[in-house]
N, C-alpha and C positions, 0 to 999 in steps of 0.2 A: 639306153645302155646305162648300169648302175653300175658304179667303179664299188663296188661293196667292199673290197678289201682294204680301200683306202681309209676308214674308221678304225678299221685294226690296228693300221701297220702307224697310223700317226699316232693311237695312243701306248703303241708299244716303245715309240720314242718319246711318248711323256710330254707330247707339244700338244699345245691349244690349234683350235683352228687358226689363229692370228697371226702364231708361229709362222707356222704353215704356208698359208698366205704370205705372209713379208719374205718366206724364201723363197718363194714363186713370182712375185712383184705382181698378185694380185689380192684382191680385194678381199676381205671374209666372206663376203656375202658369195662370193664368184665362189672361192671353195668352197662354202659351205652346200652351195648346188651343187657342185660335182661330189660331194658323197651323196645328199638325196638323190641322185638322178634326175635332181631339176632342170641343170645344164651340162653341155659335152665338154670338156674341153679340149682346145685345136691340139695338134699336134705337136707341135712346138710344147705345150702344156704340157702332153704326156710325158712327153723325154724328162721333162725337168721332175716331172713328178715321179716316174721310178728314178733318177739319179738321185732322188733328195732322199726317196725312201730306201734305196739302195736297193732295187727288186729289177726285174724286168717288167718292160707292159706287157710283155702275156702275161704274166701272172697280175698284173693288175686288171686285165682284160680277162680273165676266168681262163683262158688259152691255154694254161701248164700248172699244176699245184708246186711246181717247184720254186720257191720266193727268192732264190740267190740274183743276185744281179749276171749278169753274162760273164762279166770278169773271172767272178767265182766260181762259176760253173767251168771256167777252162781248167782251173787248179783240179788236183788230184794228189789227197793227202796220202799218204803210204806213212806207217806207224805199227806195231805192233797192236795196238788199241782199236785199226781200225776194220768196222764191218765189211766182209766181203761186198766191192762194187754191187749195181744191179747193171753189168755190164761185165763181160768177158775179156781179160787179158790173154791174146797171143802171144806166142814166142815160138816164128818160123811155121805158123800155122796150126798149130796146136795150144789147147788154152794151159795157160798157164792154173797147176795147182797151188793148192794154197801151202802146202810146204815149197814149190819152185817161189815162190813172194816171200814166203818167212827166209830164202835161203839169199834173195836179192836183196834186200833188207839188209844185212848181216854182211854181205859183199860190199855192199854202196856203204856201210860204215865202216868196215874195215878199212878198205879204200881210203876216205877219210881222215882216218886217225894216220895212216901211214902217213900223205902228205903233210902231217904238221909240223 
């Protein structure tokens, strides 16, 4: 198993493999196999290594193209800016339109401004 993604996502934060390594408390050589697919690393390894990348191991593991970390994937930004989910909002069993979201939007800051 090749962690393939893991050459990306280290040079998208701009760190060397040695980087890398000293935040894992192993060796260059140790990572520099786990991008070739030379060695696996335990598991223990992996954890540390999407927390450091900030991704999950599925997405390090080819499992999900989606790169957020879990944390981030609980969030759910609502903004006028943003693209309809690829996921359906209910409200009492029926989904919610996108003028019923532009109208919640508008309530939850109105809301807001009252309380200050």
């Amino acid at each position: 198993m090749k962690l393939t993604r893991l050459t990306e996502l280290r040079k998208q934060k701009k760190w060397t493999m040695q980087e890398t390594a000293d935040q894992l408390g192993i060796a260059k050589s140790t990572y520099a196999g786990y991008e070739s697919g030379y060695r696996q690393p335990s598991l223990d390894s992996l954890i540390k290594l999407a927390d450091i990348m900030n991704t999950s191991i599925d997405y390090l593991l080819n499992r999900t193209d989606d790169p957020r970390s879990p944390d981030d994937q609980k969030m759910v930004l609502l903004d006028d800016s943003s693209q309809p989910p690829d996921w359906e909002i209910r409200i009492d069993g029926a989904a919610a339109t996108e003028d019923e979201l532009h109208d919640f939007l508008a309530f939850v800051r109105t809301k807001r401004q009252l309380r200050q």
